[in-house]
N, C-alpha and C positions, 0 to 999 in steps of 0.2 A: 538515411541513417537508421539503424537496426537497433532500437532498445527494447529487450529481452529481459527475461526474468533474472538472470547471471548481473546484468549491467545494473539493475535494482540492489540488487544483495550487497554487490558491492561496494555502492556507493554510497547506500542512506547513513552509514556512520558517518564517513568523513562532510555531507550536506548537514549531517546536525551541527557537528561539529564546527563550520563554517557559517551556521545561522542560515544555513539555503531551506531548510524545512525544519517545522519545531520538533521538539519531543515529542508530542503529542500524535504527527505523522507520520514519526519514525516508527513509535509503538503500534499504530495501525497498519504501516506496510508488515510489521511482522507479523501483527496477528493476519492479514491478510493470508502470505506468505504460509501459514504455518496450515489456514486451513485447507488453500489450494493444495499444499504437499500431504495435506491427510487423504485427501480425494486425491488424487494421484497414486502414491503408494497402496494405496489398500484394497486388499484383495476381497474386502468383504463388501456388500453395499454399503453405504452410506448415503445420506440426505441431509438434508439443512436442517430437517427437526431432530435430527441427533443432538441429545444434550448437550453434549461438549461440542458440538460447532456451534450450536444456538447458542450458548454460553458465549461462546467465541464474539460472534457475531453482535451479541449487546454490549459487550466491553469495547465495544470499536469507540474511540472518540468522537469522530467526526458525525456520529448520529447523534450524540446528545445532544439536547437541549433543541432536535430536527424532528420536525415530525415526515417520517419517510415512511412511506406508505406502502400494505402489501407483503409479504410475505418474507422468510428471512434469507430464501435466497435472491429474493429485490432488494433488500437491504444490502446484502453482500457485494450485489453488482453494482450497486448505487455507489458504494462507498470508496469500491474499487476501484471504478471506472474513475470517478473525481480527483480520487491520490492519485493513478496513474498519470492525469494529465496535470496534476501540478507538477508531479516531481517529471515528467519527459519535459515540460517548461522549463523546470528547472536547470535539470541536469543538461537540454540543448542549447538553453542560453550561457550553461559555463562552457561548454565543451564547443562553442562558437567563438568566443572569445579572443580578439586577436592575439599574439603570441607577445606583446609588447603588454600589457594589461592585464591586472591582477585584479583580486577582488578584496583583498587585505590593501 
């Protein structure tokens, strides 16, 4: 099974909403999200020591109070790589789910 960046977007609202991931995870897939689509769209270079992604990237939650080492595109990956595989956990153990079982 295929989880994409589309099947993210989608769903982390109603996983907060549901208690499947905190607020906290929610707000770092977006900032995630927001600086992947900056590198993506943009016709100009960019780099990770651009303020506003550096900016970006210290606001992530899941580093504080972490010492993660290295640069702030290791930081990036570090963080990203982590929430991706909670919330594919997440979201493959709802979407496994027999058809007779709920989570409420």
């Amino acid at each position: 099974m295929y989880y994409g960046i589309g099947v993210i977007r989608q769903t982390k609202r109603p996983c907060v909403f549901m208690g499947l991931i905190t607020k906290e995870e929610f707000s770092d897939l977006s900032i995630i999200r927001r600086i992947r689509n900056e590198f993506a769209h943009q016709y100009k270079s960019l780099s990770f020591s651009n303020n506003d992604i550096h900016n970006r990237i210290l606001s992530l939650n899941y580093s504080k109070g972490k010492s993660i080492e290295g640069s702030g595109k290791d930081k990036f990956s570090i963080v990203a790589l982590a929430l991706f595989i909670v919330f594919v956990q997440v979201i493959g153990s709802f979407l496994l789910l027999p058809n007779n079982l709920s989570l409420v």
